[in-house]
C-alpha positions in Angstrom: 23.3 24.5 16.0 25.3 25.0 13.3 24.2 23.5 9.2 27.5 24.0 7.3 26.6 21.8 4.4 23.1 20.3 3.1 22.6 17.4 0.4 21.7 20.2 -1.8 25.3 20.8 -2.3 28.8 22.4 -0.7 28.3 25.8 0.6 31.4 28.5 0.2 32.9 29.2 3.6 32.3 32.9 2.5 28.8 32.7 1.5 26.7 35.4 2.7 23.3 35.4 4.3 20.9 36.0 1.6 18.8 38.1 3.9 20.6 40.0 6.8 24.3 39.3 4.7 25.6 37.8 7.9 27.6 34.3 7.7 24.8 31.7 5.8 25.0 28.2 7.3 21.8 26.7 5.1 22.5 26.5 1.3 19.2 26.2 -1.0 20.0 25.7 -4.8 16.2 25.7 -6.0 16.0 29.5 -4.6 19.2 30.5 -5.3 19.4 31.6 -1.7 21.6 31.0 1.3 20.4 31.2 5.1 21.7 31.9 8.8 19.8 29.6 10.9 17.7 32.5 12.5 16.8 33.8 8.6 15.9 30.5 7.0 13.1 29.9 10.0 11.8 33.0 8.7 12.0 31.9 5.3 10.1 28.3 6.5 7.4 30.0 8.6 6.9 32.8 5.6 6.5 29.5 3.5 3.7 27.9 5.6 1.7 31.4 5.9 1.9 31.6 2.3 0.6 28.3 1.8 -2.1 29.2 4.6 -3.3 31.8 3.0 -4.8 29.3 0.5 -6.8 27.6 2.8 -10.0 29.8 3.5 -9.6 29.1 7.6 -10.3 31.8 10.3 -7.5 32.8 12.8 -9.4 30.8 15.6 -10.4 27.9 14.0 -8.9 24.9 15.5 -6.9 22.3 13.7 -6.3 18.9 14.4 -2.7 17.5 12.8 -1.8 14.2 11.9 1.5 13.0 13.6 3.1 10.2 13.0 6.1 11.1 14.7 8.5 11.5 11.4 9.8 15.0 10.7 7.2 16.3 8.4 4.4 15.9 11.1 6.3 17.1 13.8 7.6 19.5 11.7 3.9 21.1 10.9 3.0 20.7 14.2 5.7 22.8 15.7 5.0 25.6 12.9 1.6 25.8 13.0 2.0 26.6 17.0 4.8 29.1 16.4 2.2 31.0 14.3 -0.5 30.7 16.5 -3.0 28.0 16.1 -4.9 26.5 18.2 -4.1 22.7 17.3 -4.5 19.2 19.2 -2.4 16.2 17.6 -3.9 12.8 16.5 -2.2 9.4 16.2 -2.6 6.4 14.6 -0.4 3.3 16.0 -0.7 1.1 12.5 0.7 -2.3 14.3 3.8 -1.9 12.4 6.6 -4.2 14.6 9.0 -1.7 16.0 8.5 1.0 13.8 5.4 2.0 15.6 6.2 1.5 18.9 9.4 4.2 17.9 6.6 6.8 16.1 4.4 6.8 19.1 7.3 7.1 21.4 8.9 10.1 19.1 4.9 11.7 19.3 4.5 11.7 22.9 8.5 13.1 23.6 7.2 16.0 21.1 3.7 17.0 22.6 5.6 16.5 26.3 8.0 18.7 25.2 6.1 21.4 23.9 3.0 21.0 26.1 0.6 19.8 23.6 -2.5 18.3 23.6 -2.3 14.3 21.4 -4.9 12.0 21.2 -3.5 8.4 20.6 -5.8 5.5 18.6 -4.4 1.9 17.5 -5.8 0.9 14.1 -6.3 -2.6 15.7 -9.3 -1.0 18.2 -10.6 1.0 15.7 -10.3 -1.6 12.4 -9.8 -4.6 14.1 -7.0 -5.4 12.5 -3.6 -4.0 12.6 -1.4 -2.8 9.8 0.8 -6.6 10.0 -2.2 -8.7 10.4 -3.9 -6.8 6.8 -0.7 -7.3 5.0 -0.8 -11.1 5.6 -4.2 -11.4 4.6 -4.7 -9.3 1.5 -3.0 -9.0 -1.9 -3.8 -5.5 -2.2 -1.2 -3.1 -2.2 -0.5 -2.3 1.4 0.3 1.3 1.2 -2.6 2.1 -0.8 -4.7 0.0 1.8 -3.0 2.3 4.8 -3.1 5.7 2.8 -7.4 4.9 2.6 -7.6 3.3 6.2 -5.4 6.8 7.5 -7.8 9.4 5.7 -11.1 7.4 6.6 -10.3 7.6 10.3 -8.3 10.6 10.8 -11.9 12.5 9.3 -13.8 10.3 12.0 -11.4 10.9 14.8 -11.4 14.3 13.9 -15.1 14.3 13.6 -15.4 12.8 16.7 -13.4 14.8 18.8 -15.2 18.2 17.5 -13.0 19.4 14.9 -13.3 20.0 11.5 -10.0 20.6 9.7 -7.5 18.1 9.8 -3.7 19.3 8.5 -1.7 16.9 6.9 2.2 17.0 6.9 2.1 16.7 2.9 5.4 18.1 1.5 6.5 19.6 -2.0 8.3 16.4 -2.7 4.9 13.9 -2.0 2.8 16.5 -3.8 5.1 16.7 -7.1 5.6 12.9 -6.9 1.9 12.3 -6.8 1.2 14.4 -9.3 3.7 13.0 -11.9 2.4 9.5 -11.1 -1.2 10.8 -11.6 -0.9 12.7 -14.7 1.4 9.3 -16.6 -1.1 7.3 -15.8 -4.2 9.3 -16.8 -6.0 9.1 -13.3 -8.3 11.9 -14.2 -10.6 11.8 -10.3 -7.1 11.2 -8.6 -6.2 14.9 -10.4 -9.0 16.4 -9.7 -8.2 16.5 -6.4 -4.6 17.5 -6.7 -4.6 20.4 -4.5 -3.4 21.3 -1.2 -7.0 22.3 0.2 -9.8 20.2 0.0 -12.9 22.1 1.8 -15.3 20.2 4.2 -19.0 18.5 3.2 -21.5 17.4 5.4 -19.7 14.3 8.0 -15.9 15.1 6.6 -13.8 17.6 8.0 -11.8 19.9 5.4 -7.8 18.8 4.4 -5.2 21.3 4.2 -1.2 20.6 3.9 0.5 23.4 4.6 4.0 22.3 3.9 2.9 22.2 0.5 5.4 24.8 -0.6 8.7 23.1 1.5 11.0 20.6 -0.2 11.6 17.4 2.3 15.4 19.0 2.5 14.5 21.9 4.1 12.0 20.2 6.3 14.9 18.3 8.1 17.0 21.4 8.5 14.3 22.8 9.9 13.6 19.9 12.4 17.4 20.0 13.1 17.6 23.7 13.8 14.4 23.2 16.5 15.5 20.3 18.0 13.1 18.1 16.8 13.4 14.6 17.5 12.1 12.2 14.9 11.8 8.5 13.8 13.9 8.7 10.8 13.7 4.6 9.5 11.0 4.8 6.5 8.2 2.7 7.4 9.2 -1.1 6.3 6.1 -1.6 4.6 7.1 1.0 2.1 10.0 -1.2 0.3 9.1 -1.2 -3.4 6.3 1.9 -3.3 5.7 3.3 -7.1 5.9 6.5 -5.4 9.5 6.4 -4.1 10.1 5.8 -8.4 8.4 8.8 -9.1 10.5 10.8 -6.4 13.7 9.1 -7.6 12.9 10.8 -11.3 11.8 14.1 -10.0 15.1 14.1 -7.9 17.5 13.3 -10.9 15.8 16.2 -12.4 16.0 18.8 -9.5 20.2 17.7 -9.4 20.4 18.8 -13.2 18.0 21.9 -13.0 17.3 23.2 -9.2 13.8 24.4 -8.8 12.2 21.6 -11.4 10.1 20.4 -8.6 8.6 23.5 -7.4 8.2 24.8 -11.2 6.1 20.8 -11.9 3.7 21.6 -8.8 3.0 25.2 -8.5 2.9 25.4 -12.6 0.2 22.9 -12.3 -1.6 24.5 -9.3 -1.9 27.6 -11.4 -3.8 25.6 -14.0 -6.1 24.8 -11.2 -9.3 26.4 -9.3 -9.6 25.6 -5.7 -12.1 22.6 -5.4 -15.6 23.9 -3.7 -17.5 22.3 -1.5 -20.3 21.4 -4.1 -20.1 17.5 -4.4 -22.0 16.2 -1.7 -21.4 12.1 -1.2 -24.5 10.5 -2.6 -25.2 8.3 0.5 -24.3 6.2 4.1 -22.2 3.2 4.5 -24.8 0.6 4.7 -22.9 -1.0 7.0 -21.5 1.4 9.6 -23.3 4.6 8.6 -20.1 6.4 7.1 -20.4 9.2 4.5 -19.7 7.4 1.3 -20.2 7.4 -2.7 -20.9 4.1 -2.6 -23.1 1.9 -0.5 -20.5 0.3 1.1 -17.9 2.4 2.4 -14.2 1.4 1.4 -13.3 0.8 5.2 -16.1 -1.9 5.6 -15.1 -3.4 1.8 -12.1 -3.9 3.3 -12.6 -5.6 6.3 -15.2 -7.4 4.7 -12.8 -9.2 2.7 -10.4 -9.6 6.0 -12.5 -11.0 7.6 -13.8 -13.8 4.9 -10.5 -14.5 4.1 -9.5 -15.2 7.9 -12.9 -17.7 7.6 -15.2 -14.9 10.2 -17.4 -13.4 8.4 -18.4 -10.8 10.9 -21.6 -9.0 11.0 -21.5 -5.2 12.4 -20.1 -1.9 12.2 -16.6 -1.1 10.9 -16.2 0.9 14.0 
């Protein structure tokens, strides 16, 4: 499959492989670099073993990846198999009309494909409540509600199912938007976490993101060059997100100066020791026997206030 142009700009029908000098197809302004098909998946997997070598993981340990079924996931999930993991996939249908009936469809057409294990949950078993039904009963800001509800059960899932890394399909562009939103507004816990391995405690299973050091560009050329099929609508929830702002800024920036996004996150990672395992959550959910740091967990605070505003007040475990 042949990539003549990217939306990083025109490349010259006379450009050059960057690595073997043969005809480049794959233009990349922030490396000053252009790519044959067959050199820039060496340059992507060479990226993701870079960023592995962060993570203090053993060869055999197995990892369990988040899919959603948009390119990112899929994506990590196809790279971390051509390197030789051992890896299962986990899914999450959030209730989302349409656009989750078209994630879990893209899911299962991958692991067929490829002949891959995938594990399929629906927040609406596990919560009791889908991601439609908490949006029509809560002010809260939805995506904030989702990003908590996704982490809280993917490290239960994965818990569950006897693993205890879970990789996320975090890329440069989510990591450097984060992190400019976190440092303008001061959130000083939120940055002490900025970092794309956060090791395991007692009941939660370590977080790695090992497309860390790939910009969301050259993740869909990658997905294009494999084949990869993908849900490519953003979720509908999303409309209005502070982060999409933040991304918006950091891609004015990148036009004007190539490489600003990768010199804002990886400058600030070198400022940065990798977190330890040392803080231990102080106690259990009260109410569902979760690890938390507080006595109610944020998954039972939630449905908590579901379920009073929809006049049940339910009794029980968040399950």
């Amino acid at each position: 499959m042949k990539l003549n142009v990217t939306s990083y700009g025109r490349l010259p029908t006379y450009a050059k492989c960057t690595r073997c000098k043969g005809k480049a197809l794959v233009h990349l302004p922030s490396h000053h670099a252009n790519f044959c098909n067959e050199c820039f998946l060496v340059f992507f997997r060479n990226a993701v073993k870079r960023a592995m070598k962060l993570f203090p993981l053993r060869p055999r340990d197995p990892i369990m990846v988040a899919v959603s079924g948009g390119k990112d996931s899929l994506a990590l999930w196809s790279v971390l198999t051509e390197l030789g993991y051992y890896t299962k996939g986990l899914h999450i249908d959030l209730g989302i009309p349409g656009f989750s009936e078209a994630s879990r469809e893209a899911s299962k057409q991958f692991a067929r494909s490829r002949n891959l294990e995938l594990s399929f949950y629906s927040l609406k078993d596990l919560f009791g409540f889908s991601l439609l039904d908490i949006r029509s009963r809560t002010h809260r800001m939805i995506c904030s509600v989702c990003g908590m509800l996704k982490r809280q059960f993917l490290n239960r899932l994965a818990i569950q199912e006897g693993f205890s890394i879970v990789a996320t399909g975090h890329n440069l562009d989510d990591e450097a938007s984060r992190l400019m939103g976190n440092i303008l507004r001061h959130r000083e816990s939120y940055l002490a976490k900025a970092y794309p391995y956060l090791p395991a405690m007692p009941g939660v299973a370590s977080r790695i993101k090992p497309l860390f050091r790939l910009e969301s560009e050259e993740i869909r050329i990658y997905c294009q060059i494999q084949n990869i099929s993908y849900v490519k609508d953003r979720c509908p929830f999303s409309k209005g997100a502070t982060s999409h702002i933040f991304l918006e800024s950091l891609e004015f920036l990148e036009s004007k100066m190539p490489g600003t996004k990768r010199d804002f996150l990886f400058g600030y990672l070198e400022t940065k020791r990798p977190p330890t395992s040392d803080e231990t959550p102080g106690e259990r959910c009260s109410i569902c026997g979760a690890i938390s740091y507080r006595n109610i967990c944020g998954v039972c605070r939630i449905k908590e206030e579901l379920t009073k505003r929809d006049g049940r007040i339910v009794k029980g475990k968040a399950t």
